[in-house]
RODO-2510 file (C-alpha; in nm, 4 decimals, decimal comma):
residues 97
     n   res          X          Y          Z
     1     x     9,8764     8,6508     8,7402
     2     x    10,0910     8,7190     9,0463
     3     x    10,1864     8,4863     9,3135
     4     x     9,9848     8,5975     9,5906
     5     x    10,2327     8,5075     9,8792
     6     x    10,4668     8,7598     9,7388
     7     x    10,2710     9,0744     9,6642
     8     x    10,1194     8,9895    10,0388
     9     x    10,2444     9,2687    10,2403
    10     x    10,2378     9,4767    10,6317
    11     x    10,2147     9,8026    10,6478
    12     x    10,4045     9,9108    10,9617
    13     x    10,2662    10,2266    11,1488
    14     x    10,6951    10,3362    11,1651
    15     x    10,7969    10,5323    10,9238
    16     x    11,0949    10,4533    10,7467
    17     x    11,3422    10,6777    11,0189
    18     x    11,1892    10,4756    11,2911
    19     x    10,8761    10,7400    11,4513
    20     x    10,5423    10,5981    11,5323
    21     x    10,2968    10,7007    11,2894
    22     x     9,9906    10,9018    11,4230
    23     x     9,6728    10,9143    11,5047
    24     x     9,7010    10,5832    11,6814
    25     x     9,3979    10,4563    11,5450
    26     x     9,5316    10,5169    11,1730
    27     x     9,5466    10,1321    11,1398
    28     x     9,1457    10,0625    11,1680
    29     x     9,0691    10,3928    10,9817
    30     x     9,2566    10,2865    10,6845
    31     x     9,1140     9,9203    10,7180
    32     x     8,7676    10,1072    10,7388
    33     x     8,8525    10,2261    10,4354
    34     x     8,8171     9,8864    10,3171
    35     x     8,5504     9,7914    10,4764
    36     x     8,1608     9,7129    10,3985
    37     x     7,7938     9,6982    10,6359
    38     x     7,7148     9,3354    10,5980
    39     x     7,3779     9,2105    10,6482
    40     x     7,3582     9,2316    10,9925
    41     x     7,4609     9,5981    10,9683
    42     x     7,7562     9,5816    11,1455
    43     x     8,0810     9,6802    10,9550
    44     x     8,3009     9,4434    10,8501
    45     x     8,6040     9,4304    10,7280
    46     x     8,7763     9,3102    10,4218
    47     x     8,8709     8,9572    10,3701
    48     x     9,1920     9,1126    10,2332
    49     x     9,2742     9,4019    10,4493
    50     x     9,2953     9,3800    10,8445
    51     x     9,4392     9,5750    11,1254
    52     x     9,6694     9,3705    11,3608
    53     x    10,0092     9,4228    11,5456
    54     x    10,3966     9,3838    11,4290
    55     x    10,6421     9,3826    11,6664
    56     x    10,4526     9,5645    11,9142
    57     x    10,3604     9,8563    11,6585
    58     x     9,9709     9,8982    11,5294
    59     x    10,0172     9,7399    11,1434
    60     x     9,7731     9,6693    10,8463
    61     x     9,7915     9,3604    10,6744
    62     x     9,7061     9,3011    10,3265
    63     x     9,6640     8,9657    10,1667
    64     x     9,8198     8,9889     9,8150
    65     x     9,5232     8,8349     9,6392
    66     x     9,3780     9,1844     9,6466
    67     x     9,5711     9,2739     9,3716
    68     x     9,3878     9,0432     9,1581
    69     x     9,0140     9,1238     9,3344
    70     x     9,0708     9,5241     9,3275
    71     x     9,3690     9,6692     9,1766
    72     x     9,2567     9,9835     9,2297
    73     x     9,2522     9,9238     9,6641
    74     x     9,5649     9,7234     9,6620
    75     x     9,7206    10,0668     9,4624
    76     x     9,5589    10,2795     9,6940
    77     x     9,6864    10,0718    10,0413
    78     x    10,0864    10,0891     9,8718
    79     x    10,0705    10,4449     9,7422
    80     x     9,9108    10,5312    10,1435
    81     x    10,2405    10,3869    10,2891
    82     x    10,4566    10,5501    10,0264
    83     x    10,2811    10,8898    10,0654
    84     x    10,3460    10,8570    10,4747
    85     x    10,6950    10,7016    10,4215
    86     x    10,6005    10,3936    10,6473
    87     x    10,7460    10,0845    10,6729
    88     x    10,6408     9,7542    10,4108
    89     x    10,7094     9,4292    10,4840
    90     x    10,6784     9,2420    10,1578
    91     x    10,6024     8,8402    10,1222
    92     x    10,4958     8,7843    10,4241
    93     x    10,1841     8,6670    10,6444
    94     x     9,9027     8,6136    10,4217
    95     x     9,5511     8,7276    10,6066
    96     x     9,4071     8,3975    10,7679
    97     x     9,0485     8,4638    10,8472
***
């Protein structure tokens, strides 16, 4: 079992040489991604996974106890940064919902 504060993590729409990510939306879509209809069929997000801001650029957050829930999504969220050589902010600012 992992610590959750420190496989918490941002996901930073820059990419590692400093450019702003595109589309500008990417942030919800990939949060979508993660998301469910509840009952009142409206979508709703993951208690783990939620758009936000980081310094003034669009981010995703992603609360580390994912890893534990869905290893499979919390894979999927790292190897999607990797894959568009953004920018990860590790330990940090746990989802507070």
């Amino acid at each position: 079992m992992t610590d959750s504060l420190s496989s918490t993590f941002i996901i930073v729409g820059l990419t590692k040489d400093g450019k702003k990510f595109r589309p500008s939306d990417w942030a919800d879509r990939l949060c979508g991604v993660m998301s469910a209809f509840g009952a009142e069929k409206k979508i709703k997000f993951s208690p783990y996974v939620g758009p936000g801001d980081y310094s003034g650029d669009k981010a995703v957050f992603v609360d580390g106890r994912l890893e534990e829930v869905e290893p499979m999504a919390y894979r999927f969220l790292l190897n999607f940064a990797a894959d568009n050589d953004l920018q990860v902010i590790s330990g940090v600012c746990p989802i507070d919902r």
